[in-house]
PDB file of the backbone (N, CA, C, O) and the ligand in Angstrom, with CONECT records:
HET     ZN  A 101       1
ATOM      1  N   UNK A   1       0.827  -1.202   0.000  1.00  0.00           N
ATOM      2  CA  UNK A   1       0.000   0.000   0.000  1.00  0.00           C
ATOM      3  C   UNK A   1       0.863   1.255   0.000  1.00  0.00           C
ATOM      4  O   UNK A   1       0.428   2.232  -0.610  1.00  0.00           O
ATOM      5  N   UNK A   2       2.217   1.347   0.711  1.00  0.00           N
ATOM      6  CA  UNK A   2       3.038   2.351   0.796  1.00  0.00           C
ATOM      7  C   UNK A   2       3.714   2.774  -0.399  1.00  0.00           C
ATOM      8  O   UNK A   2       4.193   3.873  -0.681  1.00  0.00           O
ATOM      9  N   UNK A   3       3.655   1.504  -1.168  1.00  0.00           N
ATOM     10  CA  UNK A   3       4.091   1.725  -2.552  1.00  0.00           C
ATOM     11  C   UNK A   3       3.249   2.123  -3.492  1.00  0.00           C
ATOM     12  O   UNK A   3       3.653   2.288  -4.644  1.00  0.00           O
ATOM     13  N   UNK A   4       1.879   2.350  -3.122  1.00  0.00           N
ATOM     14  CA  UNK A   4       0.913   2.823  -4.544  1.00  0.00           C
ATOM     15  C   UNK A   4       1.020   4.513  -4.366  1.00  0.00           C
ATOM     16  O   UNK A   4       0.835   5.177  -5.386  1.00  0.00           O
ATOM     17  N   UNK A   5       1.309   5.203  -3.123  1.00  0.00           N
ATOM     18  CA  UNK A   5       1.375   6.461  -2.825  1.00  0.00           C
ATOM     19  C   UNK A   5       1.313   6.682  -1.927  1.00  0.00           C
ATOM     20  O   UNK A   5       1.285   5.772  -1.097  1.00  0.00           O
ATOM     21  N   UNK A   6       1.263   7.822  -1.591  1.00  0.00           N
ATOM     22  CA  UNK A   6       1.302   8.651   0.104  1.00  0.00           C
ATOM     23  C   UNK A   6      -0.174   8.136   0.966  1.00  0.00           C
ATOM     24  O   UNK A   6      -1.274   8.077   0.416  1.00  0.00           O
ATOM     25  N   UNK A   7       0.022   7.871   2.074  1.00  0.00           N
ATOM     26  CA  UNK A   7      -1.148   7.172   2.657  1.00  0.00           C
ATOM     27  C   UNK A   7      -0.438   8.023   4.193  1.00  0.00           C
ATOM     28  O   UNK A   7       0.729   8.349   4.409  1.00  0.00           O
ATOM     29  N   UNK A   8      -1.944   8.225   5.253  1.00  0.00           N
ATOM     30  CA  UNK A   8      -1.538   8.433   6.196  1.00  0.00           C
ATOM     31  C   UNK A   8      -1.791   7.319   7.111  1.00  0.00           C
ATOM     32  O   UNK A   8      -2.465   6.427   6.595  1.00  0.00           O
ATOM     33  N   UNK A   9      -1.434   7.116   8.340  1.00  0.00           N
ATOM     34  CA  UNK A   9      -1.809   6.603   9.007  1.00  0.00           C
ATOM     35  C   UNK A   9      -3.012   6.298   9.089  1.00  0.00           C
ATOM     36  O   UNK A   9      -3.288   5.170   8.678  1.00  0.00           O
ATOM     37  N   UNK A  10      -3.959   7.010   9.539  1.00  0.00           N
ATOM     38  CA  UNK A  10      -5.260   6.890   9.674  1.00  0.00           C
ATOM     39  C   UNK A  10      -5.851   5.989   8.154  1.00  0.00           C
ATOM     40  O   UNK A  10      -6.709   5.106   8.129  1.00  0.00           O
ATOM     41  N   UNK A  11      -5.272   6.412   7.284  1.00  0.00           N
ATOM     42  CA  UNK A  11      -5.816   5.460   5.973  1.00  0.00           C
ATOM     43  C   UNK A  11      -5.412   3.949   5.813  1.00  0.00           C
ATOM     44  O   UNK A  11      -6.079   3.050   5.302  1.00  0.00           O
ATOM     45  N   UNK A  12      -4.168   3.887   6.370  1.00  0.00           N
ATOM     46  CA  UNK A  12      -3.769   2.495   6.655  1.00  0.00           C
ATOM     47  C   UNK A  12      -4.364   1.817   7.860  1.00  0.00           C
ATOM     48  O   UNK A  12      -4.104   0.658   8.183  1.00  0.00           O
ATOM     49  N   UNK A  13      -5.027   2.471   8.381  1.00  0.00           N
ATOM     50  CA  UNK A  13      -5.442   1.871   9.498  1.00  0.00           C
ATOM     51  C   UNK A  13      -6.760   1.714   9.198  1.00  0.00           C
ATOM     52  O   UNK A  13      -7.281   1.151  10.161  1.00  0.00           O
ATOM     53  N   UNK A  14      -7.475   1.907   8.436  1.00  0.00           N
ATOM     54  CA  UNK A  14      -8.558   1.241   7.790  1.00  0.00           C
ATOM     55  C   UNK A  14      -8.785   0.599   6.890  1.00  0.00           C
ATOM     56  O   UNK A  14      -9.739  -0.164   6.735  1.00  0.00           O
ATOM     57  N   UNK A  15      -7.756   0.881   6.039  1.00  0.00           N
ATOM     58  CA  UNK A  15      -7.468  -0.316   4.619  1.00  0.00           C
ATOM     59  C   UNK A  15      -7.088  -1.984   6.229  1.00  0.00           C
ATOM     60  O   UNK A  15      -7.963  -2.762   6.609  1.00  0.00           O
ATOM     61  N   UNK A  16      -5.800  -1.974   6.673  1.00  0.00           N
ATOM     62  CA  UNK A  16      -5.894  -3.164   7.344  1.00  0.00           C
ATOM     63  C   UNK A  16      -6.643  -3.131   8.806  1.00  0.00           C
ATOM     64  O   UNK A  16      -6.100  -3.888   9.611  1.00  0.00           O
ATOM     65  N   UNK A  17      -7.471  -2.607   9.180  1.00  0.00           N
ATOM     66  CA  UNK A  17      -8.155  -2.916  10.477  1.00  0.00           C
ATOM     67  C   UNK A  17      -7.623  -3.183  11.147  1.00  0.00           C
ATOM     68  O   UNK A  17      -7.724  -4.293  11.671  1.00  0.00           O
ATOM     69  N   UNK A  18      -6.575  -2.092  11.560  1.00  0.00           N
ATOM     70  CA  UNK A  18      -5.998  -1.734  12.813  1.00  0.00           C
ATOM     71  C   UNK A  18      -5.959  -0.557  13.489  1.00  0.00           C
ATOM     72  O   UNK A  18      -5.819   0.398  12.726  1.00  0.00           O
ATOM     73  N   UNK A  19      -6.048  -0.207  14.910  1.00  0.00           N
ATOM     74  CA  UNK A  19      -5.966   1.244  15.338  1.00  0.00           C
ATOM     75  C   UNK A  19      -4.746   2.183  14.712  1.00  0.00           C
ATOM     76  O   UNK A  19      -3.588   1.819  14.508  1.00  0.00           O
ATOM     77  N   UNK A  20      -5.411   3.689  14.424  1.00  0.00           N
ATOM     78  CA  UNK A  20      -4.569   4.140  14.198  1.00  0.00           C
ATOM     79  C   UNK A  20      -2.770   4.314  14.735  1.00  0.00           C
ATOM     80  O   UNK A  20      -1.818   4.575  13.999  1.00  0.00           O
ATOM     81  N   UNK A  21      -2.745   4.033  16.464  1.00  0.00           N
ATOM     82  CA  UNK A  21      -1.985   4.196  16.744  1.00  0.00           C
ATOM     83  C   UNK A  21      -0.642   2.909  16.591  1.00  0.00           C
ATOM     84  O   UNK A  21       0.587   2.857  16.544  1.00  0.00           O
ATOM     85  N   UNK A  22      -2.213   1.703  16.547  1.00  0.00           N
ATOM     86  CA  UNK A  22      -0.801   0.460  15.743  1.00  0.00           C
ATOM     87  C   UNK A  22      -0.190   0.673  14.522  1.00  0.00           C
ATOM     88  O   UNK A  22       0.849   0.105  14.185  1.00  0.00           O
ATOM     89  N   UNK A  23      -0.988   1.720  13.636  1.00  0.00           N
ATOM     90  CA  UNK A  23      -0.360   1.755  12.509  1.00  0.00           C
ATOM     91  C   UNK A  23       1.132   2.420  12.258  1.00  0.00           C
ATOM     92  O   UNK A  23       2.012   2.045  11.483  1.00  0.00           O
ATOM     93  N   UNK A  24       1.117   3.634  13.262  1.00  0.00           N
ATOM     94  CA  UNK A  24       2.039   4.314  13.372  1.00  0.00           C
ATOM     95  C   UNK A  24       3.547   3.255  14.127  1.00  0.00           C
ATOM     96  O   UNK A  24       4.764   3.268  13.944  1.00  0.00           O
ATOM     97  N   UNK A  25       2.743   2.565  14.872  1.00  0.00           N
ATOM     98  CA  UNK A  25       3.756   1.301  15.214  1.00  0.00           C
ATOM     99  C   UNK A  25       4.615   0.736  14.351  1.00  0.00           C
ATOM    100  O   UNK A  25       5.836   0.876  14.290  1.00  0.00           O
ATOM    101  N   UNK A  26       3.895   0.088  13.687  1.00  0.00           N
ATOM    102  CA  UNK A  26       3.936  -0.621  11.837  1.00  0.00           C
ATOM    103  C   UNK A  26       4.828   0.236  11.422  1.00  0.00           C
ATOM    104  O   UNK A  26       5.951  -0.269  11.436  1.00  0.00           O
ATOM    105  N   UNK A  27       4.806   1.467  11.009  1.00  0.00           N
ATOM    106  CA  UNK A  27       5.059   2.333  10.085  1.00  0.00           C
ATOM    107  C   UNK A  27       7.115   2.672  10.824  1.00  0.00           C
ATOM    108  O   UNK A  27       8.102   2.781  10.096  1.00  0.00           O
ATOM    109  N   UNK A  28       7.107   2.734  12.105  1.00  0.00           N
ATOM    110  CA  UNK A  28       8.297   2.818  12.575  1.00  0.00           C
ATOM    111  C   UNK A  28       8.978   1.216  12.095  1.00  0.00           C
ATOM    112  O   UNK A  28       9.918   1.196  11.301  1.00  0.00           O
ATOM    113  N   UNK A  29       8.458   0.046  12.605  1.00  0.00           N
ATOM    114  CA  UNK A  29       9.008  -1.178  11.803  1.00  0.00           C
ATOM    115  C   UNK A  29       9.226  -0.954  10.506  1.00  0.00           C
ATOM    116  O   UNK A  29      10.358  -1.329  10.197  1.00  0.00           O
ATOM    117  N   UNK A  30       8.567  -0.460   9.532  1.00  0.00           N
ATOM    118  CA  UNK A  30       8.288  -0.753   8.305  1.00  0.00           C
ATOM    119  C   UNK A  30       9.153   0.161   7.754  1.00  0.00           C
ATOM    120  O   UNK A  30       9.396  -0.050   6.566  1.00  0.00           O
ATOM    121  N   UNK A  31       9.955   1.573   8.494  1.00  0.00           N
ATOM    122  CA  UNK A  31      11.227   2.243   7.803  1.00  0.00           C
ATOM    123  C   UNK A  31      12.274   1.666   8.293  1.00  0.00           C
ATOM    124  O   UNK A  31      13.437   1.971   8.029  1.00  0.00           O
ATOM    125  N   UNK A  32      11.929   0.855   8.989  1.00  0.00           N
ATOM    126  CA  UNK A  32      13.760   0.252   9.092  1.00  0.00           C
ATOM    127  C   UNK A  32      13.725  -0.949   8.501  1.00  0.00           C
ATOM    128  O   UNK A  32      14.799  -1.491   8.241  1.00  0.00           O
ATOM    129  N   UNK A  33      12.613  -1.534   8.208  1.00  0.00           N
ATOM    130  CA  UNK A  33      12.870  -3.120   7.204  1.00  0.00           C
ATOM    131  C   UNK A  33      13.074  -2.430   5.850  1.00  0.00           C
ATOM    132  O   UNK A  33      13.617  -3.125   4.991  1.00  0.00           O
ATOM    133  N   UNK A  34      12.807  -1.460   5.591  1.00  0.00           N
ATOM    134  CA  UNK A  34      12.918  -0.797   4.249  1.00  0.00           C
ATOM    135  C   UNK A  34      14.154  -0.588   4.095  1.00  0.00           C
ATOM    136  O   UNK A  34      14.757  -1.256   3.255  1.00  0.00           O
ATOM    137  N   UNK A  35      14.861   0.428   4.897  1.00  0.00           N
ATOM    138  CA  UNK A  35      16.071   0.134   4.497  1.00  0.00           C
ATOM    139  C   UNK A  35      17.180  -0.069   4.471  1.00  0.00           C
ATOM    140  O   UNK A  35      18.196   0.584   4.228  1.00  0.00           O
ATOM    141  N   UNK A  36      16.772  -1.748   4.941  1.00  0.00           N
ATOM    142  CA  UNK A  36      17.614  -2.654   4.997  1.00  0.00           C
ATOM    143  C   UNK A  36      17.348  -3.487   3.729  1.00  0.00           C
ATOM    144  O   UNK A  36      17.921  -4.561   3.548  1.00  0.00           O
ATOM    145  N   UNK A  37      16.434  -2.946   2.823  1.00  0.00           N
ATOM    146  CA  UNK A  37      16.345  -3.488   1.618  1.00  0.00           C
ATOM    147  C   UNK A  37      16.459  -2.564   0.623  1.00  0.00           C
ATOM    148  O   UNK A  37      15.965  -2.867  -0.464  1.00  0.00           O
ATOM    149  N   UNK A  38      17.216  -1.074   0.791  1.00  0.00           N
ATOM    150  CA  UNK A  38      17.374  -0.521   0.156  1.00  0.00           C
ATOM    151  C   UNK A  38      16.681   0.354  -0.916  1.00  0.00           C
ATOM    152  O   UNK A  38      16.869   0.828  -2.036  1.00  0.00           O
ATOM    153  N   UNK A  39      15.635   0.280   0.230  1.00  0.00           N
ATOM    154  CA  UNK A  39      14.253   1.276  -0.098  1.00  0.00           C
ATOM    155  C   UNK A  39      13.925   2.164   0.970  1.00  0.00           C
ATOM    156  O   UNK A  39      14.827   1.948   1.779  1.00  0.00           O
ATOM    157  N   UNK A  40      13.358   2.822   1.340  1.00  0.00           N
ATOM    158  CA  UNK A  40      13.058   3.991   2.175  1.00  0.00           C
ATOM    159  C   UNK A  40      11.344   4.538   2.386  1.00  0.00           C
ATOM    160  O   UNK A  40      10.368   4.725   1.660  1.00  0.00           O
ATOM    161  N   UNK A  41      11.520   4.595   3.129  1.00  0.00           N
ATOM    162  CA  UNK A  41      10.080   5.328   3.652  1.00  0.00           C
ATOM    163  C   UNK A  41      10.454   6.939   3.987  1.00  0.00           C
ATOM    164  O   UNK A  41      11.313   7.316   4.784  1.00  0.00           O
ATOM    165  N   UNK A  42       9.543   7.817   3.128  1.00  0.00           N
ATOM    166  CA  UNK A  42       9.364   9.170   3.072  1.00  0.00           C
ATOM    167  C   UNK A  42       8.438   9.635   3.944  1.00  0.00           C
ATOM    168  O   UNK A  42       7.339   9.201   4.286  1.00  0.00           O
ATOM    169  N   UNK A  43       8.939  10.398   4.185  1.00  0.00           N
ATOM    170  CA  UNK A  43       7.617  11.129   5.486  1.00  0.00           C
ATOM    171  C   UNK A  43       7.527  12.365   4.868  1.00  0.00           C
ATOM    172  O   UNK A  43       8.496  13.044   4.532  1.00  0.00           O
ATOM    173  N   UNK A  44       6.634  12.587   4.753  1.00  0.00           N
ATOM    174  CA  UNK A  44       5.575  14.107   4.598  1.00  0.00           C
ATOM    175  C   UNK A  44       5.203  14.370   5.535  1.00  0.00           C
ATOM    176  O   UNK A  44       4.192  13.865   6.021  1.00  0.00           O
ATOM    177  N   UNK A  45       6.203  15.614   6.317  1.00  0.00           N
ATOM    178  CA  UNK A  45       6.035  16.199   7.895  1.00  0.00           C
ATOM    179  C   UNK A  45       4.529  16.679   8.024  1.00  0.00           C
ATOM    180  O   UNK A  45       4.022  17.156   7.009  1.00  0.00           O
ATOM    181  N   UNK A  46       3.862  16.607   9.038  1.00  0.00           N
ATOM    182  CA  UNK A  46       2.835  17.048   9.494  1.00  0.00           C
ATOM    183  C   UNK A  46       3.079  18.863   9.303  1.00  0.00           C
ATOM    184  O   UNK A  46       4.092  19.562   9.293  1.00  0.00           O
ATOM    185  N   UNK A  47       1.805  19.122   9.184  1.00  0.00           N
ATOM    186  CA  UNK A  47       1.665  20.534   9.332  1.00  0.00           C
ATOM    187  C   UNK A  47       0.886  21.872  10.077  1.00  0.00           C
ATOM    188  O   UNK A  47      -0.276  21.467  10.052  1.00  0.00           O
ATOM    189  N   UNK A  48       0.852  22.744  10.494  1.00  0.00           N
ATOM    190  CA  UNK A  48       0.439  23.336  10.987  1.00  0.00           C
ATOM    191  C   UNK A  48      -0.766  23.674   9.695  1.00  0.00           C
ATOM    192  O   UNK A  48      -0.427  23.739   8.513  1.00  0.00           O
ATOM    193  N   UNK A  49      -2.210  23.868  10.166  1.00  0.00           N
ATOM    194  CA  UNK A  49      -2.879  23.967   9.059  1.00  0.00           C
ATOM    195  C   UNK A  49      -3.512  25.398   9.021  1.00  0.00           C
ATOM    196  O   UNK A  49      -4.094  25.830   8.026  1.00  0.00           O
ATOM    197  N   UNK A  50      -3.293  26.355  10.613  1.00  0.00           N
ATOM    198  CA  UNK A  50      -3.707  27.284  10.631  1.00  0.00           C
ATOM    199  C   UNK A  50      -2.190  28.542  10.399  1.00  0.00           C
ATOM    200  O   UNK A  50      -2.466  29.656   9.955  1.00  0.00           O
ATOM    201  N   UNK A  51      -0.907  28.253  10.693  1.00  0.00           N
ATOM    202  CA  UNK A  51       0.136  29.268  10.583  1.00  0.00           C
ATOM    203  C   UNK A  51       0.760  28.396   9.553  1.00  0.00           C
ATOM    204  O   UNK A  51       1.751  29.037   9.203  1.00  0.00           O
ATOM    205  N   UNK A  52       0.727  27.316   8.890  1.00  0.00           N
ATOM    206  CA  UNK A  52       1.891  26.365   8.245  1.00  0.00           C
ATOM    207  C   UNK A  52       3.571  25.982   9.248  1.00  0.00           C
ATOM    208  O   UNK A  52       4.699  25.601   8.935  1.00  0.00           O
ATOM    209  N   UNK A  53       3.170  26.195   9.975  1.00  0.00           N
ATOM    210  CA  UNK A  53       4.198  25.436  11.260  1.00  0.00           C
ATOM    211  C   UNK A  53       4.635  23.990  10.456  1.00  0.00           C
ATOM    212  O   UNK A  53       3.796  23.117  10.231  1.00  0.00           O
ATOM    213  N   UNK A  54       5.817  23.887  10.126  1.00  0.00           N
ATOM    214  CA  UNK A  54       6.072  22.459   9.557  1.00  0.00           C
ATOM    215  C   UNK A  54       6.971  21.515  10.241  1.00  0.00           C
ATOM    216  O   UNK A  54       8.186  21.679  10.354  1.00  0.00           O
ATOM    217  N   UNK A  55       6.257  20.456  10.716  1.00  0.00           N
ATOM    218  CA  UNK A  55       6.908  19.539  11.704  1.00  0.00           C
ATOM    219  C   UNK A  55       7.928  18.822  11.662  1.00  0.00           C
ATOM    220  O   UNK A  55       7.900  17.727  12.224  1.00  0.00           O
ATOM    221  N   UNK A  56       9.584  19.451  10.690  1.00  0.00           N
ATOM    222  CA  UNK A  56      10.331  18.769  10.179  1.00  0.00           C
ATOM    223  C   UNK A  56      11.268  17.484  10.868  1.00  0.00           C
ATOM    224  O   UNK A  56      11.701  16.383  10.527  1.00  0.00           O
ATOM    225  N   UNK A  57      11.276  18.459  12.159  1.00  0.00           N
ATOM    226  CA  UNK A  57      12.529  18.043  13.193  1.00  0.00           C
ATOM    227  C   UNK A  57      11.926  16.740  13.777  1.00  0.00           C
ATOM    228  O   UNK A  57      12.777  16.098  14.392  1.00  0.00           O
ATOM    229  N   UNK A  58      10.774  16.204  13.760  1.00  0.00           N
ATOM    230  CA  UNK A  58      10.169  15.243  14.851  1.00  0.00           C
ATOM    231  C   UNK A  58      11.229  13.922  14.030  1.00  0.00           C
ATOM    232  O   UNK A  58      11.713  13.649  12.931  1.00  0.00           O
ATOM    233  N   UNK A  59      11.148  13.388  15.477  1.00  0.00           N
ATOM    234  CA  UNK A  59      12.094  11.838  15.318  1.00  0.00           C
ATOM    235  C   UNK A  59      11.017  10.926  15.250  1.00  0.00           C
ATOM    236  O   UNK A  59      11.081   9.919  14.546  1.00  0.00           O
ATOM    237  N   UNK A  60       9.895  11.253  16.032  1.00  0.00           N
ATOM    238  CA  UNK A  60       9.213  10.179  15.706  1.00  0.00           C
ATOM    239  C   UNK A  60       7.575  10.077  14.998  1.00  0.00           C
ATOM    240  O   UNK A  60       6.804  11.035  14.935  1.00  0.00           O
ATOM    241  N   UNK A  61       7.301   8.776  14.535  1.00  0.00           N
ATOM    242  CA  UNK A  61       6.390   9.333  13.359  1.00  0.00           C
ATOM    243  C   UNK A  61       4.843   9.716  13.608  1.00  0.00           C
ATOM    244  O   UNK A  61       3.948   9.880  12.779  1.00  0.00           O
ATOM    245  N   UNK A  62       4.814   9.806  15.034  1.00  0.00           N
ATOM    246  CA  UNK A  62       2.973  10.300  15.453  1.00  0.00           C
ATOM    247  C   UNK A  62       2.913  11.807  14.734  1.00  0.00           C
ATOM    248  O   UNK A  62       3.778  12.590  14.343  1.00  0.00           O
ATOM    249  N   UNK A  63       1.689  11.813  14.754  1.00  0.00           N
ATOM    250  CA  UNK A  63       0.943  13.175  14.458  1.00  0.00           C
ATOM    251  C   UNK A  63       1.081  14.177  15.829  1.00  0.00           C
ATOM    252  O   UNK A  63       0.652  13.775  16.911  1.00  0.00           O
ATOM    253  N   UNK A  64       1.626  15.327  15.711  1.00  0.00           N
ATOM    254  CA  UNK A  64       1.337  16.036  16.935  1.00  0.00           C
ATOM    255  C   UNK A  64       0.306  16.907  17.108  1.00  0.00           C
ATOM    256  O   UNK A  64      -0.271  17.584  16.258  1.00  0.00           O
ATOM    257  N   UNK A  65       0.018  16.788  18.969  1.00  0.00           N
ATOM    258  CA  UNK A  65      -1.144  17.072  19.290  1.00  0.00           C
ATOM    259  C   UNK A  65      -1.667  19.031  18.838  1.00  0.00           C
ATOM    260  O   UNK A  65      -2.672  19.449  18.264  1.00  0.00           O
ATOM    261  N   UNK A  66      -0.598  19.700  19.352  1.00  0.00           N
ATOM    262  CA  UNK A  66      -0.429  20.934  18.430  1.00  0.00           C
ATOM    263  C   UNK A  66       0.393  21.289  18.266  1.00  0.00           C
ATOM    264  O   UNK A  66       1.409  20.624  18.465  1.00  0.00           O
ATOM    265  N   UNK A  67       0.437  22.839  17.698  1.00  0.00           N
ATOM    266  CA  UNK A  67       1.331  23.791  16.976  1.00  0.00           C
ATOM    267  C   UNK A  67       1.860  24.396  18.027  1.00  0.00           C
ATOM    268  O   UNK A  67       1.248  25.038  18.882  1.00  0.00           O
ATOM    269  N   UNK A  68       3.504  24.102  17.937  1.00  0.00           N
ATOM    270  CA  UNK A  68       4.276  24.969  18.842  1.00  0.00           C
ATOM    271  C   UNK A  68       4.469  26.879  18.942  1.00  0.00           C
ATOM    272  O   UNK A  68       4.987  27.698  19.701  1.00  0.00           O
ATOM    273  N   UNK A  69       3.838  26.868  17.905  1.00  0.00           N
ATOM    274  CA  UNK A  69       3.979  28.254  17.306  1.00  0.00           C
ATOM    275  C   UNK A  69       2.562  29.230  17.765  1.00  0.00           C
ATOM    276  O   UNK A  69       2.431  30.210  18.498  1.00  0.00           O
ATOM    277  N   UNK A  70       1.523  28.337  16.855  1.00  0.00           N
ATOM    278  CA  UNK A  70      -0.067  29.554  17.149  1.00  0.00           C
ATOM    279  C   UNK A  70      -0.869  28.389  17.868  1.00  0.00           C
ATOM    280  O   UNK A  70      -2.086  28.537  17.973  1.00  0.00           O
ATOM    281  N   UNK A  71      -0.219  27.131  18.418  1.00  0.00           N
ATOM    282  CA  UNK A  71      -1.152  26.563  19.660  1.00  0.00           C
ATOM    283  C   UNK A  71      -2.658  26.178  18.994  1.00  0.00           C
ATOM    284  O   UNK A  71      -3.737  25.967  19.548  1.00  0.00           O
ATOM    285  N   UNK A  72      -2.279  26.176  17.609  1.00  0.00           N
ATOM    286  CA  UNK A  72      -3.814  25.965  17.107  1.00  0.00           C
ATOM    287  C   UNK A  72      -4.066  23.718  17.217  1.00  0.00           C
ATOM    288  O   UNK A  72      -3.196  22.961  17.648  1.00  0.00           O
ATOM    289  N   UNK A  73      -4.862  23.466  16.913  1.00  0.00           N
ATOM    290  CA  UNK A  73      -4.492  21.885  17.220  1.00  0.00           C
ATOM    291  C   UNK A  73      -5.506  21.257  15.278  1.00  0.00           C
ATOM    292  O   UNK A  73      -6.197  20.250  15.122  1.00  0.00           O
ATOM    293  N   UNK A  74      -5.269  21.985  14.564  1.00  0.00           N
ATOM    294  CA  UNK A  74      -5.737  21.601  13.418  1.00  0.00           C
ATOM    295  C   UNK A  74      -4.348  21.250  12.686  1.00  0.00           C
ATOM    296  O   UNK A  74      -3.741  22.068  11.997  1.00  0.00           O
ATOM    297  N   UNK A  75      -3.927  19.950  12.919  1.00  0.00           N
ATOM    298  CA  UNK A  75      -2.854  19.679  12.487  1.00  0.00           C
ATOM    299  C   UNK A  75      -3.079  18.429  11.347  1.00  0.00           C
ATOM    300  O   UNK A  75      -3.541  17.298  11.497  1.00  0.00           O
ATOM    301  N   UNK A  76      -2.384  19.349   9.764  1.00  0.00           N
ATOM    302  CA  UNK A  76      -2.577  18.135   8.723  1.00  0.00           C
ATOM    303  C   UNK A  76      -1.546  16.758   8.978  1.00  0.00           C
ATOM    304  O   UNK A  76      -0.325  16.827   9.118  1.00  0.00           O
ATOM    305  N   UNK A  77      -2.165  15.818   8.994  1.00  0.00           N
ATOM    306  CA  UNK A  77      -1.565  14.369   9.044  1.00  0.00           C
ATOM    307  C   UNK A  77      -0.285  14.392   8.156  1.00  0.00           C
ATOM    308  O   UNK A  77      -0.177  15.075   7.137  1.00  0.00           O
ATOM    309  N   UNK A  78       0.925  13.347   8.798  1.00  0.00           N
ATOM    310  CA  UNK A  78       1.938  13.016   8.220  1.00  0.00           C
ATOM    311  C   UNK A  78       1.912  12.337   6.929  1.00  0.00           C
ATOM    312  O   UNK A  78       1.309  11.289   7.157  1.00  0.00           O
ATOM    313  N   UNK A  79       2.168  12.359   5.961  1.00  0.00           N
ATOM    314  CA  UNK A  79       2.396  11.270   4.594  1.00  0.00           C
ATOM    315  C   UNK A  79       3.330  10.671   4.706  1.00  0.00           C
ATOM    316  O   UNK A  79       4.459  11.097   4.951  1.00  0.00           O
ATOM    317  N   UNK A  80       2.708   8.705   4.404  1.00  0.00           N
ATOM    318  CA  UNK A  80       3.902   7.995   4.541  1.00  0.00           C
ATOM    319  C   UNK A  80       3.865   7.317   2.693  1.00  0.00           C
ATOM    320  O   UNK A  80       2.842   6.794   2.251  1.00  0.00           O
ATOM    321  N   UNK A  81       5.003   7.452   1.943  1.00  0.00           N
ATOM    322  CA  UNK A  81       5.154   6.546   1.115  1.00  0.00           C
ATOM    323  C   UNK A  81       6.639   5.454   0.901  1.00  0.00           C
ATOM    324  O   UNK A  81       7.792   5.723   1.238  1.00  0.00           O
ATOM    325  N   UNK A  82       6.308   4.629   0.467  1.00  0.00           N
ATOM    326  CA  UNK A  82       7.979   3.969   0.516  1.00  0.00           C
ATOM    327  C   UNK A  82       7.988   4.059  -0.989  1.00  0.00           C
ATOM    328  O   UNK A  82       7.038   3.979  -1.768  1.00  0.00           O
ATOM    329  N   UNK A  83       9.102   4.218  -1.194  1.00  0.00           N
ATOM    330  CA  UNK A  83       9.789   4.356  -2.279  1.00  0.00           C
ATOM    331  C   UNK A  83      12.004   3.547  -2.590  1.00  0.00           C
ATOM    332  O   UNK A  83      12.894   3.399  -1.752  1.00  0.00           O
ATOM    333  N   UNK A  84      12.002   3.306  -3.910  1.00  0.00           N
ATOM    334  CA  UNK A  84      13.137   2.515  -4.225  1.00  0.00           C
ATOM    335  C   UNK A  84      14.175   3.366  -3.922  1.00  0.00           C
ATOM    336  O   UNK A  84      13.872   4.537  -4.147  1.00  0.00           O
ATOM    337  N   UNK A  85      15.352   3.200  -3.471  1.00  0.00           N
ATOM    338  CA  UNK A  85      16.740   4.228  -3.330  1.00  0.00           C
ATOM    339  C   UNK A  85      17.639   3.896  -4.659  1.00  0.00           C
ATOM    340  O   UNK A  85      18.707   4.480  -4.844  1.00  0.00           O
TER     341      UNK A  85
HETATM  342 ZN    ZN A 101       0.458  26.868  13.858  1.00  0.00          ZN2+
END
């Protein structure tokens, strides 16, 4: 599924019927089996949807709860796709 395009969490977590937050689980496994096969998982940082606050620096791959900046909590979801190196 990571390979047909950008999917967020929440979309993978209804394509396989799992909670969102297992998916994000998955999704930390699933960039390091990647590449170790010499493929990669891309992240499309979350965003601030009311100032564009862009969540580059995060290490890890949840959605955050808000914006460090205007404290707003309308935050666009991360994009995950894997792709070949
Ligand atoms: Zn903001």
């Amino acid at each position: 599924m990571l390979e047909e395009g950008p999917s967020t969490a929440r979309d993978i977590s209804g394509r396989v019927h799992i909670s969102e937050k297992e998916a994000y689980g998955h999704l930390e496994h699933i960039a390091r089996t990647l590449e170790r096969s010499g493929r990669e998982l891309v992240v499309t940082p979350a965003e601030c949807t009311h100032c564009g606050f862009v969540f580059r620096k995060r290490e890890r791959l949840t959605k955050p709860g808000k914006c460090p900046v205007c404290r707003n909590e309308s935050i666009r979801e991360p994009l995950f796709e894997a792709i070949d190196n």
